[in-house]
C-alpha positions in Angstrom: 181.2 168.5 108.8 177.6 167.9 108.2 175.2 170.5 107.8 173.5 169.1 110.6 176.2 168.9 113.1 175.6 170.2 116.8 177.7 172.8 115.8 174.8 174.6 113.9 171.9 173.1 116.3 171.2 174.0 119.9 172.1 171.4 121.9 169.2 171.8 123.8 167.2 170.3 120.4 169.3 167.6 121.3 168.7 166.7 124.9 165.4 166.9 124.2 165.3 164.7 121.3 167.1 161.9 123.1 164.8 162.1 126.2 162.1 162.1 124.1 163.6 158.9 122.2 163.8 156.7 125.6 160.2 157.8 126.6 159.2 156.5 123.6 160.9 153.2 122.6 162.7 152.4 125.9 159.8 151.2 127.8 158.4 149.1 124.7 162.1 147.4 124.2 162.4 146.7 128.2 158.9 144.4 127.8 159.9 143.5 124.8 163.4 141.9 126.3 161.2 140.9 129.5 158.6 138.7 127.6 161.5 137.4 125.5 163.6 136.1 128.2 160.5 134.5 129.8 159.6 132.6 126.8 163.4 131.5 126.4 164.2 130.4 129.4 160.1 129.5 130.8 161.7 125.5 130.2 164.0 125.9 133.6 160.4 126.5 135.6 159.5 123.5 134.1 162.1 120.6 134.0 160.5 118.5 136.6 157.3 118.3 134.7 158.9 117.9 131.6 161.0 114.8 133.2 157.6 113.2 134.7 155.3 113.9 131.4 157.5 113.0 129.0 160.6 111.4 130.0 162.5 114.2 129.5 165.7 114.1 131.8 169.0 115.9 132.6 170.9 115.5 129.6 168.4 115.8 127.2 166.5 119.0 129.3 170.4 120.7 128.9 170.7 119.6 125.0 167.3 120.6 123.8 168.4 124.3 126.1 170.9 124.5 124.1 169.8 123.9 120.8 167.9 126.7 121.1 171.2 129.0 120.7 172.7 127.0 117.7 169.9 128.8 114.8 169.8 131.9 117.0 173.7 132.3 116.2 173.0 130.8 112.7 170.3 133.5 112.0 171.3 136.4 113.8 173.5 137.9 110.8 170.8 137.2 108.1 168.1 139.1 110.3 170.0 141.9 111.1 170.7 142.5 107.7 167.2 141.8 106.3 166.2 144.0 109.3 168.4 146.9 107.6 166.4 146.1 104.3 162.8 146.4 105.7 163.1 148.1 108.3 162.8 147.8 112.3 159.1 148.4 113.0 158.3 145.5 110.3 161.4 143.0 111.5 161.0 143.2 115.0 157.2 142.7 114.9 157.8 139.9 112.9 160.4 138.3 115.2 158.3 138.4 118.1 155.1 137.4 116.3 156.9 134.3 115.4 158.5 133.7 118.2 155.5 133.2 120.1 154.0 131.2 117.8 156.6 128.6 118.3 156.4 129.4 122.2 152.3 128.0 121.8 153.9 125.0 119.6 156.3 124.1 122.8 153.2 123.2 124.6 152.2 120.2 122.5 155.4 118.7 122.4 155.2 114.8 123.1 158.9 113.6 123.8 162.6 114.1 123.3 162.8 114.6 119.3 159.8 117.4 119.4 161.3 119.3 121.9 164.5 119.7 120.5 162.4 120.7 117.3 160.9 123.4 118.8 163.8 125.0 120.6 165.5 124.9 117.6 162.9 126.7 115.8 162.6 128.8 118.4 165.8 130.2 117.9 165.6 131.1 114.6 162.6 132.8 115.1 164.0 134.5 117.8 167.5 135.7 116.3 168.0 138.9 115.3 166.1 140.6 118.3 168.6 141.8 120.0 171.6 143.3 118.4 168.2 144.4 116.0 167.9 147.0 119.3 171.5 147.5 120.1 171.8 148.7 116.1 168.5 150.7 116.7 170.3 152.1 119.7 173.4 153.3 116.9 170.7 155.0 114.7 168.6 157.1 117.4 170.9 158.2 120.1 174.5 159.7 120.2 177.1 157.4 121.8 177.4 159.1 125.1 173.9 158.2 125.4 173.8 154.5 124.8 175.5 153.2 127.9 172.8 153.6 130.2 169.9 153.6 127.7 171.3 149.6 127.1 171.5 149.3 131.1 167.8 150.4 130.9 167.3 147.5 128.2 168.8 145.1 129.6 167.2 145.3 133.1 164.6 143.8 131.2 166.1 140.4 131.3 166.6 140.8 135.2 162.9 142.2 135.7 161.4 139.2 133.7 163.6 136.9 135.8 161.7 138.5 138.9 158.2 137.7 137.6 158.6 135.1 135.6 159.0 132.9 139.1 156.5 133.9 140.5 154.2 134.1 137.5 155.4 130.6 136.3 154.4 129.3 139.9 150.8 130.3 139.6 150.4 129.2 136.0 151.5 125.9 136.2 148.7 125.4 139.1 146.0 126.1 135.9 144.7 122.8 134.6 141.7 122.6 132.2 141.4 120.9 128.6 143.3 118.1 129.3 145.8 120.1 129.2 148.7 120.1 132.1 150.2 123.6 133.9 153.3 123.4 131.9 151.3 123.4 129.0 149.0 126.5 129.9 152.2 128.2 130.5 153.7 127.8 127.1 150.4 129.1 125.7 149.5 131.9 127.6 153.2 132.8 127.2 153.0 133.0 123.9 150.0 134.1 123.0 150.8 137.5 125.0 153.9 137.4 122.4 151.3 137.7 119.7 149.4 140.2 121.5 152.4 142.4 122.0 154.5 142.3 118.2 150.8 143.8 117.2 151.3 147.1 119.4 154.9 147.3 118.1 153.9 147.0 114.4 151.5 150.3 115.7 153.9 152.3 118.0 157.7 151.9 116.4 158.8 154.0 113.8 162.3 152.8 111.8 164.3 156.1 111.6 164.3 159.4 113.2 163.2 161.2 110.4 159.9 159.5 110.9 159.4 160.3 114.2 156.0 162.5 114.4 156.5 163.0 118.2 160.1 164.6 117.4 159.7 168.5 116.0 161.9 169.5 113.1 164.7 171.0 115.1 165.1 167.7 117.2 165.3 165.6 114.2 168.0 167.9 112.7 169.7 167.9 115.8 169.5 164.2 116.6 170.0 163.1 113.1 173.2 165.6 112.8 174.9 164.4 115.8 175.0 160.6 115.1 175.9 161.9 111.2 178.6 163.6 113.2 180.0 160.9 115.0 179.5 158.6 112.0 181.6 161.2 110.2 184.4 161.2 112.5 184.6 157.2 112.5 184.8 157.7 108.4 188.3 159.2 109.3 189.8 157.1 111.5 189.0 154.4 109.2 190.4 156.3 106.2 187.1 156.6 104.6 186.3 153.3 103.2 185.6 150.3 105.1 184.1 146.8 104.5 183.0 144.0 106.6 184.7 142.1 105.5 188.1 144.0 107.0 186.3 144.1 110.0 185.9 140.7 110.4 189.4 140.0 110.0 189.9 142.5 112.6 191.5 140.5 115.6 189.8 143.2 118.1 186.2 141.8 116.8 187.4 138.2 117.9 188.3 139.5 121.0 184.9 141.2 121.5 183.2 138.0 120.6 185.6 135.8 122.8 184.3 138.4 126.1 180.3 138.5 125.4 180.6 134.1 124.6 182.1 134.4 128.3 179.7 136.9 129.8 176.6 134.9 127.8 178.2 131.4 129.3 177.9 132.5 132.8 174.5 134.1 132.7 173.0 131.0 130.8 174.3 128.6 133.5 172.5 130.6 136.0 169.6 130.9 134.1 168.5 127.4 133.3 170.5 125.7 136.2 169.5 128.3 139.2 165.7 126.7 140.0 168.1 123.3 140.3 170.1 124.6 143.1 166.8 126.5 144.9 165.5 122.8 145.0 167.6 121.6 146.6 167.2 124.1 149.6 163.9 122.1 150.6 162.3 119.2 149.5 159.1 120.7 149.6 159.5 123.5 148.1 156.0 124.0 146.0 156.8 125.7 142.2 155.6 129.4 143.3 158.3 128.9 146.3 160.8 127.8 143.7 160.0 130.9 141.2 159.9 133.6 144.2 163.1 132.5 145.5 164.6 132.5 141.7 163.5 136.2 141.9 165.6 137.5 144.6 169.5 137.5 142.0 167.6 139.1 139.6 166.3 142.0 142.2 169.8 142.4 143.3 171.3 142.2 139.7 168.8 145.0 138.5 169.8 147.7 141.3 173.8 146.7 140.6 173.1 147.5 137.0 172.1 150.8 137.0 174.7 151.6 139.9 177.9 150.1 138.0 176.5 151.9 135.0 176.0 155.7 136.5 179.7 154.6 137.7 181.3 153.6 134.6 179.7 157.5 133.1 180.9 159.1 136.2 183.8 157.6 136.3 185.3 156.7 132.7 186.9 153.7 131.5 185.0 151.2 130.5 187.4 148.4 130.5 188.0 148.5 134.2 184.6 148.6 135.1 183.7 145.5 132.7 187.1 144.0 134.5 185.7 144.5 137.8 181.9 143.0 137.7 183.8 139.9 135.5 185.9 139.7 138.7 183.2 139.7 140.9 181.1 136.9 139.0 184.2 134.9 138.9 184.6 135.4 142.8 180.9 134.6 143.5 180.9 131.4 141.3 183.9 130.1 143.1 182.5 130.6 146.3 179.3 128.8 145.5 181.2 125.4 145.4 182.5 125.4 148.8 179.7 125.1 151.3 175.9 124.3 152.0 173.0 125.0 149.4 172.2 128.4 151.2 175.1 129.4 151.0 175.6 128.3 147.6 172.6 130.6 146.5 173.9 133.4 148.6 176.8 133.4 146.3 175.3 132.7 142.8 173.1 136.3 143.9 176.7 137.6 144.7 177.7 136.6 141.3 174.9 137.6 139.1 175.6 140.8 140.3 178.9 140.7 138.4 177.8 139.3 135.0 174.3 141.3 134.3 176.4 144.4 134.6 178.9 143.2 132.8 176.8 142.1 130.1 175.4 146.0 130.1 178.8 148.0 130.1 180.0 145.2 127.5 178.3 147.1 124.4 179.3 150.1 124.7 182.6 149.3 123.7 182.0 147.4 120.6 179.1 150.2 119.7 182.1 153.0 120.1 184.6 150.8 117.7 182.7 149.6 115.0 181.2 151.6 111.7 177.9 152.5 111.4 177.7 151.4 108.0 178.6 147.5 109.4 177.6 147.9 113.0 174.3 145.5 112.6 176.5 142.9 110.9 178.9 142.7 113.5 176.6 143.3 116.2 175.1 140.7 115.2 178.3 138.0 114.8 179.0 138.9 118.7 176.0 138.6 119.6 175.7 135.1 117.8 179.0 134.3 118.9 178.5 135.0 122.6 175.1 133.3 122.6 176.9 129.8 121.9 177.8 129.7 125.6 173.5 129.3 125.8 174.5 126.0 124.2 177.7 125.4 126.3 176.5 126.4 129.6 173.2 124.0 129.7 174.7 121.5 128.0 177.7 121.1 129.4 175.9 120.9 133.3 173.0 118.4 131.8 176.1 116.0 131.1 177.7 116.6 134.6 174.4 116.7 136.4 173.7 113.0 134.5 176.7 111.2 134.8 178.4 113.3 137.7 175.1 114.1 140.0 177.1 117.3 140.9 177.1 120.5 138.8 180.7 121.5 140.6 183.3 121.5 138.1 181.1 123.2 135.5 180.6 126.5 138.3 184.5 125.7 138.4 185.4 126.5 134.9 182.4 129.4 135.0 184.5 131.4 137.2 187.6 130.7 135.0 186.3 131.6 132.1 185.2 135.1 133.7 188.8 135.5 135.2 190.2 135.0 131.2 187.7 137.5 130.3 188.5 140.7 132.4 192.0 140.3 131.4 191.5 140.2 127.8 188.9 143.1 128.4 191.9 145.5 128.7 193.4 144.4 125.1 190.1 145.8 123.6 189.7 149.0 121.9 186.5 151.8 122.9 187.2 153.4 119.3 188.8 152.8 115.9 192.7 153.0 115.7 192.8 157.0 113.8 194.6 157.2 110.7 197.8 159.1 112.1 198.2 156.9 114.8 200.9 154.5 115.5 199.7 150.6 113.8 198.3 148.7 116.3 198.4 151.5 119.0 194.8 151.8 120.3 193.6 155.5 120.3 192.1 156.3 123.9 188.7 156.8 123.8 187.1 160.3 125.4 184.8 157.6 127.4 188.0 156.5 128.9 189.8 159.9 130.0 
């Protein structure tokens, strides 16, 4: 065991060190992850305009949506590892940086070709972001630690799906330069990227050991009890391992097969959602649009946290991803079969399902995979997953355009979820140990 192991170090060095870690780099991630998913998904807010400026319709709106996902899944592996190489302070301020310079590009787009353009180059600059902060999760807090710390994270996404309407909705009322309010959005948007990947090149700091705000008896402790668990993973893999074993591993296909239907369903909802609040009212001004958008995310937010206190309290993580899938799959379902309100009604009832599932997803992978490879394969399910961005909005942009009904894509969206928490249960929370039986999954303590 390591010299630094928690059996030499007060564990309360320990507790300490980790509280001070989410103090510290929590909040940043969460607006991080909050101006991110604004500046990816800031096109749904603005379809209509896009459609009456520049002849943009449904079919080519859903394409150039999902373009955006093709070079973030192309790019994500090569940025994690180059993120490894430099560092995460330098990578992840230079991701954002560039990601909002394309976000200022978008608003100068003139018709169908340049907007695919810039999606596309928005998600390369893009990739890499976030399995870069899952893996940072790996390096600065002990497993036991990471379920709720990525609940935390991901809230973001919900929290910038509850200003963003709201936001968008007064934004897109600013007209001035001869430029239009779509246009304003995409470069105020981005700007504030800019703005932001400055104070992270400032505040982050790479590895615990050099954290100034963490005393010398934190860092040992911290630093000994990831070495620690990294040490017991070394033996259940039998020492050596390469990534290139684990990617033959049929549990990381599984693990990639799950998040691509987790990422499906919460992509559909994303770009698709200010569709169905339209059709609520036929005056509904943009701010009315973006408010109502709001109210999923709200509920999603509270779920999150609760399902994850649950799944610590209560352990096996399987069941509880099982559940929430289940209860996306029911809430999709039930949005085909009556009126618009009720309709929306369920899509809140379903994104209550996949944000937490999306949150009490990683820990499982996180608990299976070796440090030494984690980004790497982080990274592939995260690429993996993030195809059903291209999917989802695609896929609906046809039906919407040749169907005028979005029905049997919400149809095969509640499917796909069913599939999902099934195959959940065929995944393993740790690495098979050395003594065990081949192909019998060791239980994990998470699940006892």
């Amino acid at each position: 065991m390591n010299e630094h192991s928690l059996g030499v170090h007060d564990t309360s060095d320990l507790r300490t060190a980790v509280s001070k870690v989410k103090r510290h780099v929590l909040p940043l991630f969460i607006l991080m992850f909050m101006i991110n998913y604004i500046d990816r998904v800031n096109i749904s807010f603005v379809r209509s305009h896009l459609e009456t400026d520049l002849g943009i319709g449904a079919a080519a709106y859903g394409l150039g949506a999902g373009l955006f996902f093709l070079t973030y899944s192309l790019f994500e592996i090569p940025s994690n590892m180059l993120m490894q190489r430099f560092g995460a302070r330098a990578w992840l301020t230079r991701i954002m940086a560039t990601w909002g310079v394309v976000v200022v590009l978008m608003a100068f787009v003139q018709n169908e070709t340049q907007f695919y353009i810039a999606r596309i180059l928005l998600g390369a600059a893009e990739a890499g972001f976030f399995p870069g902060v899952l893996y940072y999760f790996t390096q600065w807090l002990p497993a036991k630690e990471r379920g709720k710390a990525i609940a935390l994270f991901l809230s973001g996404s919900a929290l910038s799906s509850i200003i963003s309407g709201p936001l968008t909705g007064l934004i897109l009322k600013v007209e001035g330069f001869s430029l239009h309010g779509w246009q304003w959005l995409f470069i105020i948007e981005g700007v504030v990227s800019v703005i932001v990947s400055g104070f992270v090149w400032f505040w982050l700091v790479s590895r615990p050991s050099e954290a100034k705000w963490l005393n010398c008896a934190e860092k040992a402790a911290l630093i000994g009890s990831i070495e620690q668990e990294q040490s017991q993973r070394e033996a259940g893999q039998g020492g050596h391992v390469s990534a290139w074993k684990l990617l033959r591993d049929p549990q990381i296909g599984l693990f990639c097969f799950i998040y691509f239907c987790i990422q499906l369903t919460i992509y559909a909802a994303l770009f698709w959602l200010p569709g169905v609040i339209r059709t609520l009212g036929t005056n509904l001004s943009d701010f009315e649009v973006g408010s109502l958008n709001s109210i999923p995310w709200i509920i999603s937010i509270a779920a999150m946290y609760v399902f994850a206190s649950a799944a610590t309290k209560w352990r096996y993580q399987q069941a509880w991803v099982a559940a929430t899938l289940l209860i996306a799959a029911l809430g999709l379902f039930l949005s085909t079969t009556g009126a618009p309100l009720f309709a929306f009604v369920s899509i809140c009832f379903a994104a209550i399902g996949f944000k937490a599932a999306s949150s009490l997803f990683w820990p499982i992978p996180q608990g299976y995979l070796d440090s030494r490879v984690a980004a790497a394969v982080i990274a592939l399910i995260n690429s993996v997953g993030n195809l059903g961005g291209f999917v989802a909005p695609t896929t609906f942009g046809f039906l919407e355009q040749n169907t005028g009904s979005i029905q049997g894509g919400l149809y095969g969206l509640a499917a796909t979820s069913v599939i999902a928490a099934v195959l959940v249960f065929f995944v393993r929370t740790q690495p098979r140990s050395v003594s065990g039986e081949p192909g019998k999954p060791l239980l994990a303590s998470s699940n006892r």
